[in-house]
N, C-alpha and C positions, 0 to 999 in steps of 0.2 A: 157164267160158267167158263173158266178154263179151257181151251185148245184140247190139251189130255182129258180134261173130263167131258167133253164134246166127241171125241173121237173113240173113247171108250163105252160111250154109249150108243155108237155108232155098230160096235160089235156083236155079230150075230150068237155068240157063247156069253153074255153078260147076265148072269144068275140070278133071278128076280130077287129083289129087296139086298143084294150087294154092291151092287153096280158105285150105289155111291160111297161103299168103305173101300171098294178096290180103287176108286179115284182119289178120296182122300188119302190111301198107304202111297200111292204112286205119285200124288203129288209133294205127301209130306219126306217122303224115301229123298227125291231128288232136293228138296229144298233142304234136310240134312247133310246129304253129300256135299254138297257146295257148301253149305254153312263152316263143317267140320274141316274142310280142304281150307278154307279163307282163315281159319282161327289157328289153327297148325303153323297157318303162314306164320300170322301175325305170333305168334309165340315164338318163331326162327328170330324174328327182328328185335323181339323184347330185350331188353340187357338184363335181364333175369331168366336168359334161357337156359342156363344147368338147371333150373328150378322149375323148369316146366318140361323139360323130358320127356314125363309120365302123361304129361296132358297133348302134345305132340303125338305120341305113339296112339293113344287112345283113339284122338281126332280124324288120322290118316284110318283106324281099323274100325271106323264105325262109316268113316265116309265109302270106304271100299263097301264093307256090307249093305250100308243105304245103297249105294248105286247098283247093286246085283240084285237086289231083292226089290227094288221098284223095279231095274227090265222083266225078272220071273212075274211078277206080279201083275204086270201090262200084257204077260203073255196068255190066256183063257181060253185055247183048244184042245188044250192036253187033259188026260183024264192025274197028272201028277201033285193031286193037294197033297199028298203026304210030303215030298218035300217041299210042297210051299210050307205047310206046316212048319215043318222045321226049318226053314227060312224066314220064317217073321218070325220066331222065336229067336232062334239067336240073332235076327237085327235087335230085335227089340230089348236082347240081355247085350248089344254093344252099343245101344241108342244108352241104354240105363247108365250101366257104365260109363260112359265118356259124359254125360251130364252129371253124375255124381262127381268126376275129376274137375271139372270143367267150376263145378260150383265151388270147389276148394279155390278156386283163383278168381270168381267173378267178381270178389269186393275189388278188387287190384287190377282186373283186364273186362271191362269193357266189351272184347268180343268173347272173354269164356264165358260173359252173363247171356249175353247172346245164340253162344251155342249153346248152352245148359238150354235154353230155352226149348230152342230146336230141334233139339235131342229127346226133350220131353214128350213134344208136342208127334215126334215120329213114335217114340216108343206106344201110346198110345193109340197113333192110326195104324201098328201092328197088331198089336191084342186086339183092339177093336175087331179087324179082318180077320184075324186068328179065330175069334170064338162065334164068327159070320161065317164060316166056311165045315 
């Protein structure tokens, strides 16, 4: 087990039979943000960057969302799920998003095959927690 998913189970507010969808949104949250931030890069560098733009912007507004919504999500004293609520929802419609863009370039990049992936795999450990809460 994971450091965060050790430490989250460490918490005295951890909601029986969640505990493990809040570690999987919070781990998969942060391994999007970094995914999306590394692929944005690597799109500035491409010599086809007029044509990735769209995939650029998408990547920075999904990693901003992933990183906000895995801290709210690691946070479990408050009595505020409604806006978790709607915090894993729109992570999870800009996780959709930016792997929908993402997949329009992964035959061609490498890392948008990779962040398509990771985009996936977070939008999933949102609803998951979404419909656990």
């Amino acid at each position: 087990m994971s450091t965060v998913g050790q430490i989250l189970y460490t918490h005295p507010e951890d909601p029986e039979g969640v505990g493990a969808k809040i570690t999987a949104c919070v781990e998969a949250c942060g391994e999007c943000a970094q995914v999306c931030t590394v692929c944005a890069d690597a799109c500035l560098g491409e010599e086809t960057v007029a044509d990735l733009v769209a995939c650029v912007r998408t990547d920075l507004d999904c990693a901003d969302m992933c990183a906000v919504t895995g801290r709210a999500v690691s946070r479990r004293t408050g009595e505020e799920d409604d806006v978790l609520r709607l915090l894993l929802e729109a992570c999870a419609e800009a996780c959709r998003k930016c792997a929908e863009e993402c997949e329009r370039h992964a035959g061609e990049h490498e890392h948008c095959r990779l962040c398509a992936e990771a985009c996936r795999r977070c939008e999933q450990a949102c609803r998951e927690l979404l419909a656990a809460i």
